[in-house]
C-alpha positions as CSV (number, residue, x, y, z in Angstrom):
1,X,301.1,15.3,57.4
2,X,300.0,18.5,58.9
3,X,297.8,16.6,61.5
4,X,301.7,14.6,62.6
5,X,303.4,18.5,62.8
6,X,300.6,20.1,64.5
7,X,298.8,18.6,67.6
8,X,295.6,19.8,67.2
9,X,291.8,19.2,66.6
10,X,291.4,21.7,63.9
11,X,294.5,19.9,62.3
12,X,293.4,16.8,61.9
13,X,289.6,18.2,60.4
14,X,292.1,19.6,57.5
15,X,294.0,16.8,57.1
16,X,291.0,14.2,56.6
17,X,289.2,17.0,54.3
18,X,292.8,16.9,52.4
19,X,292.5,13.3,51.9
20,X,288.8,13.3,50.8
21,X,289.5,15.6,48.4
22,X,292.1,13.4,47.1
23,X,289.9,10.8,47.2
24,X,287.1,12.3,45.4
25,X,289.6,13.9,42.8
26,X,290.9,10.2,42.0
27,X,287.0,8.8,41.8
28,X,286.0,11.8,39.1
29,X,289.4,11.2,37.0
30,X,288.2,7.3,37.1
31,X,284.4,8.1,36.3
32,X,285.6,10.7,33.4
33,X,288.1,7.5,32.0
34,X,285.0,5.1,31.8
35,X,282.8,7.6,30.3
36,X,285.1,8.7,28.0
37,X,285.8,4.8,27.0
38,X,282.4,4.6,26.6
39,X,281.9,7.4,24.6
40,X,284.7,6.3,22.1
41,X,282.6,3.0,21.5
42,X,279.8,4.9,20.9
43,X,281.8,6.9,17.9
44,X,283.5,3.6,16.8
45,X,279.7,2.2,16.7
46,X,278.2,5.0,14.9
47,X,281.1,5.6,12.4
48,X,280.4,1.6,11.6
49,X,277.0,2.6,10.9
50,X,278.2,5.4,8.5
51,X,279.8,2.7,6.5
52,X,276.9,0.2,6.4
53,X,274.0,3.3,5.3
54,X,276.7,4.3,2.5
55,X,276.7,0.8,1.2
56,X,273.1,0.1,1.2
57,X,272.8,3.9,-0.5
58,X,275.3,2.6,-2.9
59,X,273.6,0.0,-3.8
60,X,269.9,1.6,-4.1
61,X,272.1,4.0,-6.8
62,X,272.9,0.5,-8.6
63,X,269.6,-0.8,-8.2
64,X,268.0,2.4,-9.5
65,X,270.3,2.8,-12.1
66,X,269.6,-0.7,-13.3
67,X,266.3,-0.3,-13.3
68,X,266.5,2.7,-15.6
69,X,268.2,1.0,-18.2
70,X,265.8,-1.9,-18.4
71,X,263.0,0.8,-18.8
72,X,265.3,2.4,-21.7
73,X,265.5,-0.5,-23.3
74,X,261.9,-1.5,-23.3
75,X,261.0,1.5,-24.6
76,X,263.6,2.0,-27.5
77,X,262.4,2.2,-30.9
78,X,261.8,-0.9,-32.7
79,X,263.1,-1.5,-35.6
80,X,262.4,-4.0,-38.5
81,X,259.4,-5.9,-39.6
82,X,255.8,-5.5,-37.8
83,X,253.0,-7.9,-38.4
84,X,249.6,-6.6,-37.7
């Protein structure tokens, strides 16, 4: 590299700051892969909890709706004979 065409001090400083750039580039693509892995399980997680809170909502509508119509019919009007 430039330390092999040039034979001096200064030369090799650049070169090994070249190469720990590199280096440092390489480790912050890596970190940003994991995190971003990471951050795609968190959205897979939480879209799967989406689902499950829509069912259980779902099912309170059911519920309440059920409910209702037991209370309607309790409270229709009767008709036909009434003994006192």
């Amino acid at each position: 590299m430039l330390s092999s065409v040039l034979n001096s001090e200064r030369a090799e400083k650049v070169n090994i700051l070249i190469i720990d750039t590199f280096i440092k580039l390489r480790e912050i693509l890596l970190l940003n892969r994991d995190m971003k892995h990471q951050l795609e399980k968190v959205m897979n997680k939480l879209d799967e909890h989406d689902n499950n809170i829509l069912v259980i909502f779902e099912y309170l509508k059911q519920l309440e709706k059920s409910r209702q119509e037991e209370t309607d019919f309790k409270k229709r009007k009767r008709i036909g004979f009434r003994p006192e």
